[in-house]
N, C-alpha and C positions, 0 to 999 in steps of 0.2 A: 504494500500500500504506500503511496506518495505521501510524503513528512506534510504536516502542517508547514503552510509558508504563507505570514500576511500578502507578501506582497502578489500573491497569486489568487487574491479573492474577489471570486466572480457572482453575482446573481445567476442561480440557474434559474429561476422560475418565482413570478407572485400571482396571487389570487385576490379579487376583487372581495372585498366588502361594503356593508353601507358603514359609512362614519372611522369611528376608530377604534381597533380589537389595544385593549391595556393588558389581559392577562393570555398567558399562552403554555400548553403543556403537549408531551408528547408519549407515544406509547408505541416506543420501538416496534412492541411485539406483533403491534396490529397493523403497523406499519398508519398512524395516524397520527394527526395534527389536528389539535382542539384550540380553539382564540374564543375569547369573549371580550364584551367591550360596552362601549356607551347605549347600547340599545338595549343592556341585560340580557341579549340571547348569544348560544352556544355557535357555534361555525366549527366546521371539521373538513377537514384536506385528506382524501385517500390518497398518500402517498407509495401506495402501490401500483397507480394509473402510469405507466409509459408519456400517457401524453402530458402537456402545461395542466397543472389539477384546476380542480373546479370547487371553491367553496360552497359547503351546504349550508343551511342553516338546520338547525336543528332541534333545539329545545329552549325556553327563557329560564334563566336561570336566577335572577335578581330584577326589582322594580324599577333599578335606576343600573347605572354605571355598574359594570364587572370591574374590579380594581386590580384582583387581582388570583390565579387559576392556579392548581396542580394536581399533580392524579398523585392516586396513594392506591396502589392494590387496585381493586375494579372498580374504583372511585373517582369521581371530580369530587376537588373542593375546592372551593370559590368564597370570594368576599369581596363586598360590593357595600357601596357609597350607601345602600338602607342600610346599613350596619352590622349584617347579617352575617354568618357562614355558613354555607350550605353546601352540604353532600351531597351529590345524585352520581346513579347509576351512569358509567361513561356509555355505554350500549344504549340505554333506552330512556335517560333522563329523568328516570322514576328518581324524587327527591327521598331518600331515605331521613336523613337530619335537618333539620337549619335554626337554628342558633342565632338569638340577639346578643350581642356580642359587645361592642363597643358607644359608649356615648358621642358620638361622634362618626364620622366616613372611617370607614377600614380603609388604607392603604397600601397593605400588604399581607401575603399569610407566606408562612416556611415552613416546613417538616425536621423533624431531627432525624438524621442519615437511618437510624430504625425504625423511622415510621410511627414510634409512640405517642409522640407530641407532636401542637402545634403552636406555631408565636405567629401573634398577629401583633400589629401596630396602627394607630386610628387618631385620628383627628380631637379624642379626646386627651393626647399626650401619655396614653398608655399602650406599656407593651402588658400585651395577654400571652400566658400559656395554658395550653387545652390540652385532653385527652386525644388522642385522634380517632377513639375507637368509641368513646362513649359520644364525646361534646361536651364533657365535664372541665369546668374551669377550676385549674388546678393554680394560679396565680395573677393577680393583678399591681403589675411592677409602676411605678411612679416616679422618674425620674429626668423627665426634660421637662423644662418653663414652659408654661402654655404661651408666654410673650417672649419677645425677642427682648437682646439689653432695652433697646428703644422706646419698648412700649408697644408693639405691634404686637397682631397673634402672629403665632408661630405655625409650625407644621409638623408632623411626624411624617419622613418619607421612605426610609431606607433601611435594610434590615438583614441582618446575614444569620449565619448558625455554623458554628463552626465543624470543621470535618468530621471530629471526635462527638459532638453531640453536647458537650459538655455546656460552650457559651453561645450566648447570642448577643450582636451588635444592631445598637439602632442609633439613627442620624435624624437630625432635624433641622429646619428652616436656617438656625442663627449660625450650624455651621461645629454646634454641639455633639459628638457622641459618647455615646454611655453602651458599655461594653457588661454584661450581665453574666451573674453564675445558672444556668437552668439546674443545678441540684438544690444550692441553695436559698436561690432567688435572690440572692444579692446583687448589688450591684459595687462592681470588682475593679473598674476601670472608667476614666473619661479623660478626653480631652477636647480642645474646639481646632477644628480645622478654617480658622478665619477667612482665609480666599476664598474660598466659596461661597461667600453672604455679601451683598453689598446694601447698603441703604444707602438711601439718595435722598438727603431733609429737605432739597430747594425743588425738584420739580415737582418730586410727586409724593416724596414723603412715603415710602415705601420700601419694605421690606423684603428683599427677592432674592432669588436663589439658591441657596440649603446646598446639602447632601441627597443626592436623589441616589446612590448607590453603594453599596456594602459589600465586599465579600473576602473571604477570610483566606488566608494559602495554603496550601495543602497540610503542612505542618501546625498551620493555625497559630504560629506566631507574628503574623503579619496579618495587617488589614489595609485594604484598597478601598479608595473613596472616589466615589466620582460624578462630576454635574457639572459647573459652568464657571469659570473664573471671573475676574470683575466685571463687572456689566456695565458697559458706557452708555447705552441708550436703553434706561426704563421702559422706554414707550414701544420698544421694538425687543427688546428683552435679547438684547446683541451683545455676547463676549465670547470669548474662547472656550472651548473644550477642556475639559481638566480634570485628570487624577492624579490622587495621590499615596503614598505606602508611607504606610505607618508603622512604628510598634507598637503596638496599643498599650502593653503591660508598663511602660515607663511614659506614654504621649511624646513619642519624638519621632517627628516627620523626616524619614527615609530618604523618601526621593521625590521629586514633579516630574509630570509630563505634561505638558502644556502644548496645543496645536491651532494654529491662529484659525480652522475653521472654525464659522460661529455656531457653534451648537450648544445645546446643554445635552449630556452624558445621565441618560435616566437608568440606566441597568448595567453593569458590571460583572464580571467572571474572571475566572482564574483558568486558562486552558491548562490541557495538561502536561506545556510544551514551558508553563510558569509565564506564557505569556499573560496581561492582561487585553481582556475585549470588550469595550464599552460602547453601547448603540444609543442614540439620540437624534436630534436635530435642529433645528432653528432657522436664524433668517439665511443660512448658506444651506439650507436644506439637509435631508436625512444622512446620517452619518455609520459607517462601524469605524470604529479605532484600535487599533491594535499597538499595545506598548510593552516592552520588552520590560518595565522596572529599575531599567538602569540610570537612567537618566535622557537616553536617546532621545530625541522629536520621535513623539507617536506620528503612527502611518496612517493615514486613514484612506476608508474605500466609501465612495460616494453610493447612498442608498437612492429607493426608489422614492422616499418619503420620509416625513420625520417618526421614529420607529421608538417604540416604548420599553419593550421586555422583547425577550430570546434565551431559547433552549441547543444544546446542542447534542449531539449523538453522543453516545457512548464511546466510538472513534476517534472525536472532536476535529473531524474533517467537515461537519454540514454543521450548519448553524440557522436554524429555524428563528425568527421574525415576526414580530407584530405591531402595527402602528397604526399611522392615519393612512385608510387604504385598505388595511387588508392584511394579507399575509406575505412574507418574502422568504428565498430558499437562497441560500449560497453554500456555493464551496469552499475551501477554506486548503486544499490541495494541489 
């Protein structure tokens, strides 16, 4: 099989949606692609069709916005702007659980690598961990400001779980993270990643940009962040691409990668080449990036659209897509 190589990465194929799929999961074995998004319904890609796939639609899954999708066993679980999480059958949509969950938009949901738990993070400034098997809430953790320094509200957007199972990272609006025990539910670690928040007091008075991404390295002593560097024009929501590597256990920032396209970087990954891959978008349009962690200028490969979340094979040669638009497939070989 052909090595992972950024700079040989292609789109093989997208699929039309209406609006914009936010969450996305995949299930190797059935050879399918499941997105859900702002209309609350399901969409699924047979990726075993020869020809360009065809999005279905398939079941509604939430009353408002999908925020955020993953399969667990012969499960979707989903969590969406009604606050909710909710299980259904990936085959036939049959909802078996759903769960009021958060005072506030859920943002995001993870699994611990066993599949036991779940963490979610929501709009009310808390991270939750659940049962995966009952829906039973097993903690309710409290530890980013609902306001930024300035007085604005803030955000909860970003959210990792580390290899071992052990911790989980979440990221907020002002640029905050706070790194967690899931045995003990404490909270173990924090620092702020300040380039990534900018506020602007004369135009608009306004607090923009955060951490929109988390994820841990394989070892689970480093953590990657990633979203938009300063932003010079509020009004068009225009700066750089940007992650960053941390050590989370002391707060001491590793390394940057910074690349003058203007996007902001919503979703992050650790290939299993140690690369990092981070997909977004903005006013230079949809983005993947790819950064080595050293210090290099990230590569980037221009998308079809501004792109939210992405899964990849177990190979980590394809890398599966979701944004405004629909669905997108690349190679990564």
């Amino acid at each position: 099989m052909s090595a992972f190589d950024p700079k040989a990465a292609r789109i093989l194929a997208s699929a039309k949606t209406p609006g914009i799929l936010f969450g996305v999961a995949l299930d190797e074995e059935r050879r399918t692609l499941y997105g859900a998004g702002m209309d609350g319904a399901l969409y699924t890609l047979d990726l075993s069709n020869s020809r360009l796939p065809l999005a279905a639609k398939r079941w509604t899954l939430h009353d408002n916005y999908v925020s955020s999708l993953l399969l667990r066993k012969e499960l979707l679980i989903s969590t969406g702007y009604d606050r909710k999480i909710v299980w259904s059958e990936k085959v036939t949509g049959k909802v078996v659980r759903s769960v009021s969950a958060h005072d506030g938009w859920i943002r995001k949901v993870a699994t611990t690598p066993d599949g036991s738990r779940l963490v979610t993070i929501g709009d009310d400034m808390r991270l939750k961990v659940w049962d995966a098997e009952t829906g039973g809430e097993l903690a309710s953790l409290m530890g980013h400001d609902v306001k930024v320094p300035e007085g604005y509200l803030s955000g909860l957007y970003a959210l990792a779980i580390s290899p071992d199972g052990r911790y989980a990272a979440s990221g907020d609006r002002a640029g905050f993270v706070r790194v967690w025990d899931l045995n003990s539910y404490l909270q173990i670690a924090g620092f702020r990643a300040t380039d990534f928040y900018t506020f602007d007091p004369v135009k608009r008075a306004r607090a923009i940009g955060g951490i929109r991404g988390l994820a841990f390295s394989a070892d689970g002593k480093s953590l990657a962040i990633s979203g938009i560097g300063a932003v010079t024009n509020v009004d068009g929501f225009v700066g750089p691409c940007r992650m960053e590597l941390w050590d989370w256990r002391v707060g001491k920032r590793l390394n940057v990668g910074q690349d003058k396209h203007q996007a902001i970087l919503n979703h992050v990954v650790f290939s299993k080449e140690k690369w990092l891959i981070g997909a977004g978008g903005g006013d230079g349009g949809g983005a993947i990036v790819f950064w080595n962690g050293l210090g290099a200028t990230p590569q980037a490969a221009k998308a079809k659209g501004h792109l939210q979340s992405f899964v990849m094979d177990a190979a980590g040669t394809r890398l599966y897509a979701v944004g405004h638009g629909g669905f997108q497939i690349w190679s990564l070989n």
